[in-house]
PDB file of N, CA, C and O in Angstrom:
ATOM      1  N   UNK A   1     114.028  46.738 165.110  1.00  0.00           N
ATOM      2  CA  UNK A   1     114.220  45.790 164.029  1.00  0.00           C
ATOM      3  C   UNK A   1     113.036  44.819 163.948  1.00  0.00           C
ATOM      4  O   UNK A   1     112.415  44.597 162.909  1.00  0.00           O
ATOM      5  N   UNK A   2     112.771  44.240 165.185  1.00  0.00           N
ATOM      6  CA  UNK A   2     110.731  43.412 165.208  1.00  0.00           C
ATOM      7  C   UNK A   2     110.116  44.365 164.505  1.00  0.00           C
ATOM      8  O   UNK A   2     109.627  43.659 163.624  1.00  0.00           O
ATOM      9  N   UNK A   3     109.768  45.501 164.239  1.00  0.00           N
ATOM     10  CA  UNK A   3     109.125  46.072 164.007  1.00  0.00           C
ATOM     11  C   UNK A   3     108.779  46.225 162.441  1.00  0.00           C
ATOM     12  O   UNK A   3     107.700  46.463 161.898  1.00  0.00           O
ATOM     13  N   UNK A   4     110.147  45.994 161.867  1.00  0.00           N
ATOM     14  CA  UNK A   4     110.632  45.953 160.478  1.00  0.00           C
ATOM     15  C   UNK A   4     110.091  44.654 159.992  1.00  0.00           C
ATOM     16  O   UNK A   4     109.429  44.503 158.965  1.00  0.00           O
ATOM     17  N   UNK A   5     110.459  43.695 160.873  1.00  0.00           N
ATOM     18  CA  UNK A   5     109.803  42.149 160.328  1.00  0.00           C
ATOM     19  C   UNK A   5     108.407  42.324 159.752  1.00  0.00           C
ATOM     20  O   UNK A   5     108.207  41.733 158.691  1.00  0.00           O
ATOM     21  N   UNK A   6     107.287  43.116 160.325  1.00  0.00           N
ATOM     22  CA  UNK A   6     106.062  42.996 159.658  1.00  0.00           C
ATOM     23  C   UNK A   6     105.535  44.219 158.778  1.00  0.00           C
ATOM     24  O   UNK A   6     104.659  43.986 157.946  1.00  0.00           O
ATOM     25  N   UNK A   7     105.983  45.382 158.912  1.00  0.00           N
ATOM     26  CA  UNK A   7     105.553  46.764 158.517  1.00  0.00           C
ATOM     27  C   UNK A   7     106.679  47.057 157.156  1.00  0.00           C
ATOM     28  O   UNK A   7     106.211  47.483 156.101  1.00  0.00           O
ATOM     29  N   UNK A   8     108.227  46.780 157.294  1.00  0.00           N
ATOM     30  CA  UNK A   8     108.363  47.288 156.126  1.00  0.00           C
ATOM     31  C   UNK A   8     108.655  46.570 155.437  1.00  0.00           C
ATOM     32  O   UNK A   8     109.552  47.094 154.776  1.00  0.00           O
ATOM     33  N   UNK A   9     108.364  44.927 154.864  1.00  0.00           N
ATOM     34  CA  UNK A   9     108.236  44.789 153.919  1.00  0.00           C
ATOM     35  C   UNK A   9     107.245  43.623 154.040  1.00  0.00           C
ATOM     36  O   UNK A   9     106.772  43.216 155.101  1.00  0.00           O
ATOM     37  N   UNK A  10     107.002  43.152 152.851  1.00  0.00           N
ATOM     38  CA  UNK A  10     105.422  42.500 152.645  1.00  0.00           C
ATOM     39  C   UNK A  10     105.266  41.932 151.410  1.00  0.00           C
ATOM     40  O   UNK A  10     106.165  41.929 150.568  1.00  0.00           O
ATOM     41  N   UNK A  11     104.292  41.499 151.264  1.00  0.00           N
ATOM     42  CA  UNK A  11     104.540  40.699 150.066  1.00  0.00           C
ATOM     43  C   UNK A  11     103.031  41.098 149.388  1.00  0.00           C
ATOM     44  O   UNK A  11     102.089  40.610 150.011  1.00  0.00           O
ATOM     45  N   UNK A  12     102.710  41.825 148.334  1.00  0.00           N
ATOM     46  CA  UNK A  12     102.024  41.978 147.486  1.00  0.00           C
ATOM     47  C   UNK A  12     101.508  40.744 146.391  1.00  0.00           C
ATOM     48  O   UNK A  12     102.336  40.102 145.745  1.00  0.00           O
ATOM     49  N   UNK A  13     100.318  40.551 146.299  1.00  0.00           N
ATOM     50  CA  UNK A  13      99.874  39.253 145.967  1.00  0.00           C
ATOM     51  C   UNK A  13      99.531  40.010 144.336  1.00  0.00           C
ATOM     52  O   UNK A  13      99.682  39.344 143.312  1.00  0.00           O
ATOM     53  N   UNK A  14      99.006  41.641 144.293  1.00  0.00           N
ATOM     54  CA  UNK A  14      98.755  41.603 143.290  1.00  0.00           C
ATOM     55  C   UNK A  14      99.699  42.067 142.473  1.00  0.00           C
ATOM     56  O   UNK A  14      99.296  42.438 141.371  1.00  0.00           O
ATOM     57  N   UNK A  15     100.985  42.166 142.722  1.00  0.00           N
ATOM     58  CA  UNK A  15     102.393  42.510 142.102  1.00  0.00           C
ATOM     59  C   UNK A  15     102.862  41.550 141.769  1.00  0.00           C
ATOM     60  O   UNK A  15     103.680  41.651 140.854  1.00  0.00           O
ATOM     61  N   UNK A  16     102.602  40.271 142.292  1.00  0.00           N
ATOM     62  CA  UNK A  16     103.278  38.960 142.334  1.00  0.00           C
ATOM     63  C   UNK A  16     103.135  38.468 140.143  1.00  0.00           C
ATOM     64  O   UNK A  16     102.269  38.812 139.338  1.00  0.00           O
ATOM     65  N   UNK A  17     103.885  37.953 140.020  1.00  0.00           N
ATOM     66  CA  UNK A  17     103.763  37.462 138.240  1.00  0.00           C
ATOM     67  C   UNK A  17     103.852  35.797 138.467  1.00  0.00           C
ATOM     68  O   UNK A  17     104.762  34.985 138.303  1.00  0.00           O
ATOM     69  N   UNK A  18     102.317  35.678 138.971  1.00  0.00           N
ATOM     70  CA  UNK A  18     102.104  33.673 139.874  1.00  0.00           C
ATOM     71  C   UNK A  18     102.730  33.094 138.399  1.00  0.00           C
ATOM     72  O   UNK A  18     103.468  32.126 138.585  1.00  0.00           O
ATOM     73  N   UNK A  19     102.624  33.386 137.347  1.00  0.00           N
ATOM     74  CA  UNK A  19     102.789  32.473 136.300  1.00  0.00           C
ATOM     75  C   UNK A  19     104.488  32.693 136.689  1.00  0.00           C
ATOM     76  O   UNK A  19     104.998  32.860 135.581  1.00  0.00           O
ATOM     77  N   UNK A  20     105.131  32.738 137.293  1.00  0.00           N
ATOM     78  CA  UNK A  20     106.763  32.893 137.558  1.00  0.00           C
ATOM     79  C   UNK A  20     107.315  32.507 138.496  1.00  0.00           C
ATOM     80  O   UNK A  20     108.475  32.103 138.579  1.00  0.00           O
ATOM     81  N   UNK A  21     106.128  32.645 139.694  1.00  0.00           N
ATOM     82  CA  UNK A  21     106.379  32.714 140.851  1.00  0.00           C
ATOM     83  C   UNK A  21     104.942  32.012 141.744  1.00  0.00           C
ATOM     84  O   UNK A  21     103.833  32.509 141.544  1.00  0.00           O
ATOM     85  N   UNK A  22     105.118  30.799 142.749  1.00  0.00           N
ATOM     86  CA  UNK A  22     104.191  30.704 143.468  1.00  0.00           C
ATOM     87  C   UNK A  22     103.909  31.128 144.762  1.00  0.00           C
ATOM     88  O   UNK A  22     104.754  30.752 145.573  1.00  0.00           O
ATOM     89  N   UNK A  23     103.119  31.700 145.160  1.00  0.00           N
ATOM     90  CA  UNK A  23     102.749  32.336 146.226  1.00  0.00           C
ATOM     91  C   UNK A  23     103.247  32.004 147.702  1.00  0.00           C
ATOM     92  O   UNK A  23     103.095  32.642 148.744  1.00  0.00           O
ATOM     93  N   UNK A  24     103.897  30.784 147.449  1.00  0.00           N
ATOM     94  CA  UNK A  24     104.394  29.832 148.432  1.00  0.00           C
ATOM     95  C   UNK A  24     106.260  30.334 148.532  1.00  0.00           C
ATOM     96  O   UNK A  24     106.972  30.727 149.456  1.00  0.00           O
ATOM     97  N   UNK A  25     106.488  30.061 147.087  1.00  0.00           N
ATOM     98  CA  UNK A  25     107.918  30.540 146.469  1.00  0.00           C
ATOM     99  C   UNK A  25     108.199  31.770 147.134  1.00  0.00           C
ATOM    100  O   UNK A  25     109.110  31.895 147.953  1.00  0.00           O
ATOM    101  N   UNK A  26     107.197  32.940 146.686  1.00  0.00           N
ATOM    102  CA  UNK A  26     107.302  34.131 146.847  1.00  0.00           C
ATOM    103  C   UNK A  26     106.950  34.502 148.528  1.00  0.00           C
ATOM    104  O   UNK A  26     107.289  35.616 148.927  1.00  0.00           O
ATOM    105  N   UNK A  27     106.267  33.547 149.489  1.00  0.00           N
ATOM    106  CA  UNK A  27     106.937  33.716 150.898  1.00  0.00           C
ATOM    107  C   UNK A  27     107.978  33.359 151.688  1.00  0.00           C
ATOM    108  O   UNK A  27     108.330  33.538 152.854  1.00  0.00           O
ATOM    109  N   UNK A  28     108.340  32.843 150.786  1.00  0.00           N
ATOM    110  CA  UNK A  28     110.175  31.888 151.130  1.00  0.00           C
ATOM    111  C   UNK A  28     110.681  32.447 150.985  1.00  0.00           C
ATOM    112  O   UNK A  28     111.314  32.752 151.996  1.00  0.00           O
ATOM    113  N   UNK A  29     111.047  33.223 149.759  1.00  0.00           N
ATOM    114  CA  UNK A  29     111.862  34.450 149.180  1.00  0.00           C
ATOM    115  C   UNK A  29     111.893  35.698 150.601  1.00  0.00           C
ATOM    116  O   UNK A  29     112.819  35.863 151.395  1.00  0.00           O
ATOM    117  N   UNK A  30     110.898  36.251 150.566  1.00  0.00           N
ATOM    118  CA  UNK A  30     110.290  37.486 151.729  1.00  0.00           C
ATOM    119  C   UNK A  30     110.717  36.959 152.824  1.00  0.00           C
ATOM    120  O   UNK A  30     111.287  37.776 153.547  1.00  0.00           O
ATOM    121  N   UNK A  31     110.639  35.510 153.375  1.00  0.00           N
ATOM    122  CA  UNK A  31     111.309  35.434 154.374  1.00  0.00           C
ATOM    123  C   UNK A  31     112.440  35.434 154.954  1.00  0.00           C
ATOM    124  O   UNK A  31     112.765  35.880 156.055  1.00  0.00           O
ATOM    125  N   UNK A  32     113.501  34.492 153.521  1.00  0.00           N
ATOM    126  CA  UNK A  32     115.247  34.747 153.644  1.00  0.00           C
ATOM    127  C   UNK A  32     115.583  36.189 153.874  1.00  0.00           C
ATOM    128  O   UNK A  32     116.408  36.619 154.680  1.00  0.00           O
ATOM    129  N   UNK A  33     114.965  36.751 153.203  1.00  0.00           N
ATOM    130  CA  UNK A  33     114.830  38.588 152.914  1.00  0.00           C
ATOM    131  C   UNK A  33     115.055  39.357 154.587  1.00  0.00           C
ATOM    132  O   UNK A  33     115.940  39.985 155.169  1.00  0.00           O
ATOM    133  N   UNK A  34     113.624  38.839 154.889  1.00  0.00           N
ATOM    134  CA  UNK A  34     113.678  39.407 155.892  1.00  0.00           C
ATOM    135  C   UNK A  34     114.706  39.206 156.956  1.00  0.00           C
ATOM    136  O   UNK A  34     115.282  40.120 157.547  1.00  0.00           O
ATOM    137  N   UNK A  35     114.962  37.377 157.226  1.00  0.00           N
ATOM    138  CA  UNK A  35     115.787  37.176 158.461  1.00  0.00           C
ATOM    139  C   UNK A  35     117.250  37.729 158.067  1.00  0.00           C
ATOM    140  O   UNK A  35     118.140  37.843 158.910  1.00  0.00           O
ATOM    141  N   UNK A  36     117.459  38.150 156.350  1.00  0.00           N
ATOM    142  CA  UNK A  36     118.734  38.069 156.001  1.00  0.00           C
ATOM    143  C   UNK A  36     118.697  39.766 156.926  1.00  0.00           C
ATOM    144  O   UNK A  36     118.991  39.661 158.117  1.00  0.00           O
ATOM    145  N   UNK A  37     118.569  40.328 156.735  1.00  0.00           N
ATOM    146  CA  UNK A  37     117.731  42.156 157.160  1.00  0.00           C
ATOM    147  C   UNK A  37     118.350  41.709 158.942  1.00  0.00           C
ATOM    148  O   UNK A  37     119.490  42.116 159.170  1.00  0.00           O
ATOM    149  N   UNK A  38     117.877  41.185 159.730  1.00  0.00           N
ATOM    150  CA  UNK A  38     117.152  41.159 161.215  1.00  0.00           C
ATOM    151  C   UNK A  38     118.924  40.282 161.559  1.00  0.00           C
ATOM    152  O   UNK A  38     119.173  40.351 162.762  1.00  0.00           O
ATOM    153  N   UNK A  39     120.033  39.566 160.764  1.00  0.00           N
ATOM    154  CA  UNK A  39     120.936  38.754 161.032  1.00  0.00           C
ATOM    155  C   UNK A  39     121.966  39.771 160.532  1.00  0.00           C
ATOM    156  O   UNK A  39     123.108  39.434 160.846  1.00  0.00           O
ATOM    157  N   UNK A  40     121.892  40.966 159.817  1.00  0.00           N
ATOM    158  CA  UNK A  40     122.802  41.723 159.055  1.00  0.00           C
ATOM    159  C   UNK A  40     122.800  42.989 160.400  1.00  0.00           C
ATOM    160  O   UNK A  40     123.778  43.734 160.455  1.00  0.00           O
ATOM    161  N   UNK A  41     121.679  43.155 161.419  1.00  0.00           N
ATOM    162  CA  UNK A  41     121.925  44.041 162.033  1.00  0.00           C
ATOM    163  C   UNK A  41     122.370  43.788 163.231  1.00  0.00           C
ATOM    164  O   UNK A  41     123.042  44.608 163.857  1.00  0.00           O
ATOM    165  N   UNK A  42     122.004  42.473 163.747  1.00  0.00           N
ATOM    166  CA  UNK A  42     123.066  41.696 165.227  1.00  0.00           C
ATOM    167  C   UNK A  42     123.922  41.909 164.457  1.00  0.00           C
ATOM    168  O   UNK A  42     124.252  43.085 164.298  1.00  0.00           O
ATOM    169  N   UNK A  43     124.362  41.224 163.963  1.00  0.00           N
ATOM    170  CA  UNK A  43     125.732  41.212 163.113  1.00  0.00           C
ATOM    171  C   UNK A  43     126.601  42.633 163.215  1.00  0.00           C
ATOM    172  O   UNK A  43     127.686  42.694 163.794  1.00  0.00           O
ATOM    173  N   UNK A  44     125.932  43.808 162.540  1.00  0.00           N
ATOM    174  CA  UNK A  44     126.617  44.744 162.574  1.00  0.00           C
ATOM    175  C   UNK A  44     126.728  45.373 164.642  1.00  0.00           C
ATOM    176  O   UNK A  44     127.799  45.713 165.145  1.00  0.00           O
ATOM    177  N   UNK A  45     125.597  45.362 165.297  1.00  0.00           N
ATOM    178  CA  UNK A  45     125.391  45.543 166.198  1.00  0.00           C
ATOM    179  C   UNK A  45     126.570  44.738 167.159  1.00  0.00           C
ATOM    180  O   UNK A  45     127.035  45.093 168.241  1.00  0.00           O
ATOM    181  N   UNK A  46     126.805  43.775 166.512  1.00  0.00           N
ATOM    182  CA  UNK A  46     128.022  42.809 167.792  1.00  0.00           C
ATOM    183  C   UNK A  46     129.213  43.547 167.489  1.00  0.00           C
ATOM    184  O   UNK A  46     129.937  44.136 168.292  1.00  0.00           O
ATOM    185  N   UNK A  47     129.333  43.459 166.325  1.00  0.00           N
ATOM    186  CA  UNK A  47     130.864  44.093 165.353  1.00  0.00           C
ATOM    187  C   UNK A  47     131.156  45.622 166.266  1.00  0.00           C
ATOM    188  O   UNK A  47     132.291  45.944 166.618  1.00  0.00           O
ATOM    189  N   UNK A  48     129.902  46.475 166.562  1.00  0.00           N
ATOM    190  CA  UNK A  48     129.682  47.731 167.143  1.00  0.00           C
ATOM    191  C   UNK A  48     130.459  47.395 168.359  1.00  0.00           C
ATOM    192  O   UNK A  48     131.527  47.941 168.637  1.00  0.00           O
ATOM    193  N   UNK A  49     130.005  46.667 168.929  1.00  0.00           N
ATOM    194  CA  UNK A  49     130.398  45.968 170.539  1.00  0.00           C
ATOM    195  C   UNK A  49     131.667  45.472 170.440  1.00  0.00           C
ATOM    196  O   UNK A  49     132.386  46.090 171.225  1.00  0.00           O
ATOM    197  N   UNK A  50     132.189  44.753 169.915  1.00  0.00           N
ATOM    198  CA  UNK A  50     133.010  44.122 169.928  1.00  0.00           C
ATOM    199  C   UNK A  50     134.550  45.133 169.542  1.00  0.00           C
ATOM    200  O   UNK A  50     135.628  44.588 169.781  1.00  0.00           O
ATOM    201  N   UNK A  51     134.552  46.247 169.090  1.00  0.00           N
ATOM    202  CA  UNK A  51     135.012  47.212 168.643  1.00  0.00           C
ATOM    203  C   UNK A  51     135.429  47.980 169.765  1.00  0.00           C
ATOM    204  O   UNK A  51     136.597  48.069 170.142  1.00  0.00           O
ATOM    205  N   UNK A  52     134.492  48.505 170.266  1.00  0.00           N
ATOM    206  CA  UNK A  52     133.893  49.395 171.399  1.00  0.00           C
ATOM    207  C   UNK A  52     134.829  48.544 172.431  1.00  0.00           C
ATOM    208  O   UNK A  52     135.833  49.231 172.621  1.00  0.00           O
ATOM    209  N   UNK A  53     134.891  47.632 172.990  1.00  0.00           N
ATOM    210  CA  UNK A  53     135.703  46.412 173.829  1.00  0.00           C
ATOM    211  C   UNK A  53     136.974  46.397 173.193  1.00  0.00           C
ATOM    212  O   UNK A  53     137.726  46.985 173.971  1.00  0.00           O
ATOM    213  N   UNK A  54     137.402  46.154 172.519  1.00  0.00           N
ATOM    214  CA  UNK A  54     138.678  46.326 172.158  1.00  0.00           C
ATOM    215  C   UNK A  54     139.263  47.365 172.336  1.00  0.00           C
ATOM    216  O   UNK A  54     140.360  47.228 172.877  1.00  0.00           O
ATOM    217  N   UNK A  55     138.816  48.866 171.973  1.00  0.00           N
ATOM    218  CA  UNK A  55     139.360  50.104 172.293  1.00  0.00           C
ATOM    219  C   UNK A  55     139.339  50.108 173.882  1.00  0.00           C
ATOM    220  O   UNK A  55     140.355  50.499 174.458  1.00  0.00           O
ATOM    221  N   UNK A  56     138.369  49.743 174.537  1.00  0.00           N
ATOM    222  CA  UNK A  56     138.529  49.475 176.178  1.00  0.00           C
ATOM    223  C   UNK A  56     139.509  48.563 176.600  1.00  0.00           C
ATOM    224  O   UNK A  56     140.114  48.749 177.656  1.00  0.00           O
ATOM    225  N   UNK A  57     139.685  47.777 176.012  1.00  0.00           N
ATOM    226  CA  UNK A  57     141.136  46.833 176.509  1.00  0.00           C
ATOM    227  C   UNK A  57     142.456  47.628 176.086  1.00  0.00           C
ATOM    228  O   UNK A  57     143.568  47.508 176.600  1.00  0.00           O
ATOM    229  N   UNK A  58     142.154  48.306 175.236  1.00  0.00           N
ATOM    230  CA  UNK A  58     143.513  48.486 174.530  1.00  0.00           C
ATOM    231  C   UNK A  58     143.680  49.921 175.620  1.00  0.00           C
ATOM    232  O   UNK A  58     144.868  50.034 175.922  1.00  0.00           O
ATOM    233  N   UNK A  59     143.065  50.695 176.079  1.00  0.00           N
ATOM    234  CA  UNK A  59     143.396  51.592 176.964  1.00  0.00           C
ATOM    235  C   UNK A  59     143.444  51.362 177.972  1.00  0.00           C
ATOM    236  O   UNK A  59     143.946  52.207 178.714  1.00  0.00           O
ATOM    237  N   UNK A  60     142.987  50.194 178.494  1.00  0.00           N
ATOM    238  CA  UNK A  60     143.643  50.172 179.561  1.00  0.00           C
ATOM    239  C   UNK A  60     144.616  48.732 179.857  1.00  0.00           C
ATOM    240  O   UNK A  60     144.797  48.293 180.992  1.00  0.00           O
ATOM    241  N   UNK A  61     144.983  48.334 179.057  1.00  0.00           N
ATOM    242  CA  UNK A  61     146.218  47.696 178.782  1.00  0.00           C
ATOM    243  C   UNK A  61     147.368  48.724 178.799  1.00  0.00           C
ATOM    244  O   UNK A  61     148.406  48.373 179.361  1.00  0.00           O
ATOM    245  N   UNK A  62     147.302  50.030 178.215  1.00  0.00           N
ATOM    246  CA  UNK A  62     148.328  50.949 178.261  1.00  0.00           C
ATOM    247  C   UNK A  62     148.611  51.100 179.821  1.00  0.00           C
ATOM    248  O   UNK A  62     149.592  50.861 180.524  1.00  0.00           O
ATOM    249  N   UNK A  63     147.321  51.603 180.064  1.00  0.00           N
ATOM    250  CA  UNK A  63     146.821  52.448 181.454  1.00  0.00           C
ATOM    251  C   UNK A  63     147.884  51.837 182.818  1.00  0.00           C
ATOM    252  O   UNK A  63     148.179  50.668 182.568  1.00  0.00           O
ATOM    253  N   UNK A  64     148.440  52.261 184.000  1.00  0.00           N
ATOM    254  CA  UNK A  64     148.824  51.476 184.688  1.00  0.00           C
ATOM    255  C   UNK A  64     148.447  50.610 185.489  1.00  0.00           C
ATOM    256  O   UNK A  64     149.165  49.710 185.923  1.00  0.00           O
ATOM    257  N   UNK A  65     146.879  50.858 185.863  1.00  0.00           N
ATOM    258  CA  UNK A  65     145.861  50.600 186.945  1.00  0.00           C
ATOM    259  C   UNK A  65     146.140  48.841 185.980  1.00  0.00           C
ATOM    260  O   UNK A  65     146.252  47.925 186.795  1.00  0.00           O
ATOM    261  N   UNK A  66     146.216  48.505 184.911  1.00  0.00           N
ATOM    262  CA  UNK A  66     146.618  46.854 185.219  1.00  0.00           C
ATOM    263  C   UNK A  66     147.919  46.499 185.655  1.00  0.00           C
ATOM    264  O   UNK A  66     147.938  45.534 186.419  1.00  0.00           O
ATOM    265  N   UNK A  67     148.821  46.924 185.426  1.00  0.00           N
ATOM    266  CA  UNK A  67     150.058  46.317 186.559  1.00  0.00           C
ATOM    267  C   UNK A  67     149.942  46.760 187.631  1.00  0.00           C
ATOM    268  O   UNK A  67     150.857  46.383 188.363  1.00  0.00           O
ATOM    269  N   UNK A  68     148.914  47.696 188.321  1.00  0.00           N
ATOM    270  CA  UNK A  68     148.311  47.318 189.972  1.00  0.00           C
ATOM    271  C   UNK A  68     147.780  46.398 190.339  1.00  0.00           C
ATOM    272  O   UNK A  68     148.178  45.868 191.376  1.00  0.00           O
ATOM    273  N   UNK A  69     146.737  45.891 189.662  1.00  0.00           N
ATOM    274  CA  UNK A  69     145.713  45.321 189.794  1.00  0.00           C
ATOM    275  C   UNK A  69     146.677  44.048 189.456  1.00  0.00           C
ATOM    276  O   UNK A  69     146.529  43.313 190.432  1.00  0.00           O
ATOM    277  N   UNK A  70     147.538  43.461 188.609  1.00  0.00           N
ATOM    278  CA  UNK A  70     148.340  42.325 188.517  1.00  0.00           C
ATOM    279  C   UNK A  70     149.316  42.111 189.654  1.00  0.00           C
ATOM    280  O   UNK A  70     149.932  41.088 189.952  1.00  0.00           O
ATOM    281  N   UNK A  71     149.320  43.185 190.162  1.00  0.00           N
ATOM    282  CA  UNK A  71     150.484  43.357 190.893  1.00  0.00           C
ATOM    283  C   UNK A  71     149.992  43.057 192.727  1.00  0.00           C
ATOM    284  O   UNK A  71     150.730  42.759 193.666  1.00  0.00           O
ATOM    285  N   UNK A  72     148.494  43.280 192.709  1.00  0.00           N
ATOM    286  CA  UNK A  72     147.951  43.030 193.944  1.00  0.00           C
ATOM    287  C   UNK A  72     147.287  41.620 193.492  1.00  0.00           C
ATOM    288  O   UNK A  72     146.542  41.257 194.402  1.00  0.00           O
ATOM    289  N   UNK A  73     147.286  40.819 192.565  1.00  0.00           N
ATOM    290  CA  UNK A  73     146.897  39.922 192.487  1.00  0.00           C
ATOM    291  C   UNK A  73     147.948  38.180 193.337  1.00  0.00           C
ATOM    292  O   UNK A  73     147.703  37.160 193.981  1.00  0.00           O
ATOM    293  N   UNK A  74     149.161  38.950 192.677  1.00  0.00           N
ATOM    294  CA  UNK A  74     150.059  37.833 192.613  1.00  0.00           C
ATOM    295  C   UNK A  74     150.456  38.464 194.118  1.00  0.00           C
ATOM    296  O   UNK A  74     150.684  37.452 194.780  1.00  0.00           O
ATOM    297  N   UNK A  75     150.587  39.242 194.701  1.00  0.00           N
ATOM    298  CA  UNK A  75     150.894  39.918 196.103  1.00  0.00           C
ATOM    299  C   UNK A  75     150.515  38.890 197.065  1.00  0.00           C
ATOM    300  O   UNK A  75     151.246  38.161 197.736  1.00  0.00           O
ATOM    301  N   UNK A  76     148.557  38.995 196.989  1.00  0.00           N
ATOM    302  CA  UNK A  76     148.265  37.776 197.788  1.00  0.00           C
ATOM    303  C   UNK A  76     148.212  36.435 197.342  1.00  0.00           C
ATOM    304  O   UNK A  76     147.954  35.530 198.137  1.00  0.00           O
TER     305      UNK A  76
END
């Protein structure tokens, strides 16, 4: 995803329409752009995780190995 920050997108000066847009404008823009890009993929990436952890709790919440493990807790 660093990698994406500089290579795939960019800002073309001679595409730019300055009478619309100032060059300043138009790196502000590219930048929300980008961090919006680099915050949309933690994002999806935690959601991944966080998913992934839940199906692990939830099996072994079934599983019995936790009322052992509760069960040797309160023991000692």
């Amino acid at each position: 995803m660093e990698a994406d920050w500089d290579s795939v997108f960019s800002l073309r000066l001679s595409m730019l329409p300055q009478t619309i847009l100032s060059v300043k404008l138009a790196e502000n823009i590219l930048f929300i752009g980008k961090a919006q890009r680099v915050l949309q993929a933690k994002n999806k990436a935690l959601k991944n995780f966080s998913i992934e952890s839940l199906k692990i709790l939830q099996q072994l919440s079934s599983a019995d190995i936790i009322d052992t493990l509760l069960f040797q807790v309160f023991e000692n």
